[in-house]
C-alpha distance (Angstrom), angle and dihedral (degrees) to the residues before:
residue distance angle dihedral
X1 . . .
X2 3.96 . .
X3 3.55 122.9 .
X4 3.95 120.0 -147.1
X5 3.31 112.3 -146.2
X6 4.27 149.0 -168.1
X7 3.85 101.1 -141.4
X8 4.35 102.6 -140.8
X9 4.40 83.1 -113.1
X10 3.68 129.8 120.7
X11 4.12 90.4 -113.8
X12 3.89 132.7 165.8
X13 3.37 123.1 -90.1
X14 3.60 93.3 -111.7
X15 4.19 92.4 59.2
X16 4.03 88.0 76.3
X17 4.40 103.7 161.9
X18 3.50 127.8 -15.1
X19 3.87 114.3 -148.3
X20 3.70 127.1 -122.8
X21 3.92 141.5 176.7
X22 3.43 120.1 -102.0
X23 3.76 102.7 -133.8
X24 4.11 113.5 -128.9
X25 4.01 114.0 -91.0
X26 4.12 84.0 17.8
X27 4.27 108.2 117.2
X28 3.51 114.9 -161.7
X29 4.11 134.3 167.2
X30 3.64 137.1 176.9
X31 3.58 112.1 -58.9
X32 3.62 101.2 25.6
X33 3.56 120.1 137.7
X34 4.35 113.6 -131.2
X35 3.68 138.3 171.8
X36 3.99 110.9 -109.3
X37 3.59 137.1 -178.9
X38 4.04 116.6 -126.0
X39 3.39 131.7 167.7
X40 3.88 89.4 -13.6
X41 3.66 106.6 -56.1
X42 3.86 129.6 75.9
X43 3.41 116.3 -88.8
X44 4.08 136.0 177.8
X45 3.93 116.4 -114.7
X46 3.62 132.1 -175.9
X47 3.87 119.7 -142.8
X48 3.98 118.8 -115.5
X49 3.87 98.5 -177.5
X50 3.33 132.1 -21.3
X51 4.25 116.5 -131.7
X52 3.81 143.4 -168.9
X53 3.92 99.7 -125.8
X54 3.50 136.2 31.3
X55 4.41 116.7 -132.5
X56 4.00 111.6 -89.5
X57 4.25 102.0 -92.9
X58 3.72 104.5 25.0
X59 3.66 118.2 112.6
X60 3.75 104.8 -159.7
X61 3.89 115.6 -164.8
X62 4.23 116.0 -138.9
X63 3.31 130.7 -83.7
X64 4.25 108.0 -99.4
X65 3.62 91.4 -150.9
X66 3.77 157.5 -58.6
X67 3.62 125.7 -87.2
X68 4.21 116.7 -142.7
X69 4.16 89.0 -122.0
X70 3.97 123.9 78.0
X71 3.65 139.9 176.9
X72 3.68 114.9 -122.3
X73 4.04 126.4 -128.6
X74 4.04 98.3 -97.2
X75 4.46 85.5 46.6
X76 3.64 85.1 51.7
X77 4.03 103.0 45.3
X78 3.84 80.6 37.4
X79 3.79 86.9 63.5
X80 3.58 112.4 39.9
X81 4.17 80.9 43.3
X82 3.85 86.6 64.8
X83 3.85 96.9 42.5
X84 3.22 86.9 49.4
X85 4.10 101.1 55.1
X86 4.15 83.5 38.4
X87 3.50 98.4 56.0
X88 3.84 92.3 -121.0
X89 3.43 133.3 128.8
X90 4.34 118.0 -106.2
X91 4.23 83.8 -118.6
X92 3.55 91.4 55.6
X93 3.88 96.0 51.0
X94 3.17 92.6 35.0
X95 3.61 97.5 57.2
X96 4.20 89.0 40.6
X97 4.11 85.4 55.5
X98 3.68 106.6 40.0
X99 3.61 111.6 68.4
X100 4.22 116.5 -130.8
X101 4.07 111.5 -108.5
X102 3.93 112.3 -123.4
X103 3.81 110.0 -89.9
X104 3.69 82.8 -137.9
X105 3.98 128.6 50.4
X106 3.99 116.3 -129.9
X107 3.31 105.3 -103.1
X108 4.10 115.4 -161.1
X109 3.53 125.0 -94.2
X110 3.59 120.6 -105.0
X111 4.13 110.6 -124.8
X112 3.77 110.0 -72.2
X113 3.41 99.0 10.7
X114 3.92 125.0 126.2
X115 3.78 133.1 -138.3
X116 3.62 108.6 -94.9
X117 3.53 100.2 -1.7
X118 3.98 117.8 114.1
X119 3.58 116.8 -121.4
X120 4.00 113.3 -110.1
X121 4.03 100.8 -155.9
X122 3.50 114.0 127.4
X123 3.59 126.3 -155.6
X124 3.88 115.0 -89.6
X125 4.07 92.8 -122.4
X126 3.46 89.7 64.7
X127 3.53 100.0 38.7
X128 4.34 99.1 94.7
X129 4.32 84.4 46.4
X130 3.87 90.3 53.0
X131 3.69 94.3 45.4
X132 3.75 94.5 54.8
């Protein structure tokens, strides 16, 4: 199966889907959020439609993988509706409306330690150095 999807990137109108392979034991649908690789770097996608074959002379790279969150069929008409009446391209709104995941998961604070704030514990070795 190939996947067509809306990379999450502010893209001309004319760059509409981009295919890519649906990887064996992978389920996707339209409106469901995966991990791509474009132009070298991971990327988030959306899927627009989901097909049987691919076009003759495309080589379309696999799918990375499927996030747990998904955009339902009215979000998604919703959205290529508006791009549509604004002249933009689906990517572009897309990528406006659909806020970026953290590239790093919050990890718990250790006790007495505040948000944002760099911890100022030095190692005990250098502790008698330090106090001089």
């Amino acid at each position: 199966m190939v996947a067509e999807i809306y990379p999450l990137q502010r893209l001309p109108r004319r760059f509409r889907v981009f295919d890519y392979l649906v990887p064996e034991g992978v389920t996707v649908s339209r409106g469901s959020i995966v991990r791509i690789s474009l132009r070298g770097r991971v990327s988030l996608g959306v899927v627009a439609n989901v097909k049987e074959t691919i076009e003759a002379g495309i080589k379309a790279k696999p799918i990375d993988g499927v996030l747990e969150t998904s955009l339902t069929e009215r979000e998604m008409d919703a959205y290529e509706s508006i791009a549509a009446d604004i002249v933009q391209s689906p990517s572009s709104l897309l990528h406006a409306a659909i806020p970026s995941p953290p590239k790093r998961s919050s990890l718990p604070l250790a006790k007495g330690e505040i948000e944002g704030v760099a911890s100022l514990r030095i190692p005990s070795a250098d502790a008698p150095a330090t106090g001089r």
